[in-house]
N, C-alpha and C positions, 0 to 999 in steps of 0.2 A: 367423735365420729366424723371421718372424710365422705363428703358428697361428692361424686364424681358427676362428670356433664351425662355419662350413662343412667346413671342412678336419676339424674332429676329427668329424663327422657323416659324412663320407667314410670315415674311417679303420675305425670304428665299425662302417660300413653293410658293406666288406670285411672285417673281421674274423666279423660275424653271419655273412654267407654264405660263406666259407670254413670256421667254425668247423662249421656245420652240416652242410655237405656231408662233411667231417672224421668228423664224429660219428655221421653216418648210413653211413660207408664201414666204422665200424667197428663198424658193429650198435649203439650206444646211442642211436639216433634212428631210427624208422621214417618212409621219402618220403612218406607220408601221413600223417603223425600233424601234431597241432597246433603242437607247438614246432617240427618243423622248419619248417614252413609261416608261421609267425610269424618266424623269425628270419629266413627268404629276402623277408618281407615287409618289415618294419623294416631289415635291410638294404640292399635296394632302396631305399627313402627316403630313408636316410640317404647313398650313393652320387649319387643322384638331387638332393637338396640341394647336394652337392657342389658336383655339374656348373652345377645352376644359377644360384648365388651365386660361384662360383668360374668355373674355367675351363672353358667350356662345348664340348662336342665331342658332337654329334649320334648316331654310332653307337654311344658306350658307355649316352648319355641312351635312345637307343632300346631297348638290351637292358636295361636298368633298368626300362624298362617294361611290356616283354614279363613279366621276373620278378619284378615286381610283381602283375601280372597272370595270370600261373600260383602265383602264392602264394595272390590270392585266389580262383582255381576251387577251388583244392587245400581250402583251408580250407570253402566253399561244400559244396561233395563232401562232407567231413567231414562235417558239419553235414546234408547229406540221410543220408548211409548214417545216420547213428547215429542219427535220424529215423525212419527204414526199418524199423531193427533195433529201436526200442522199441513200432513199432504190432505187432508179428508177435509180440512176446514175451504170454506169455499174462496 
């Protein structure tokens, strides 16, 4: 069996978003903090690469998008509270 550099960006991009989801179940990651939010992002991508150099199938391409897409509000979000919280600091 041939591994292509797709196939192992697949592997990669499930291994990110399992691991995270993993890691934040067991309290070492917070749903809003930066790394989980980053690994559900490059995950995404790397799944998303996958699909589309490899074998392409519409609904998993779509929810690769979606959480892509909720990776970057989540990190956006970030990025205002912590914003927020240093105009109020005295």
């Amino acid at each position: 069996m041939t591994f292509f550099w797709y196939d192992w960006a697949g592997y990669i991009g499930v291994l990110l978003v399992l691991l995270a989801f993993l890691l934040m179940q067991a309290h070492k990651l917070h749903g809003n903090g930066l790394t989980y939010q980053l690994m559900n992002i490059f995950g995404a991508v790397g799944v998303m690469l996958s699909l589309l150099f490899g074998g392409f199938n519409w609904s998993a391409f779509l929810m690769q998008v979606a959480w892509l897409l909720i990776g970057i509000f989540g990190v956006a979000r970030s990025v205002q509270v912590r914003r927020m919280e240093r105009e109020r600091l005295p």
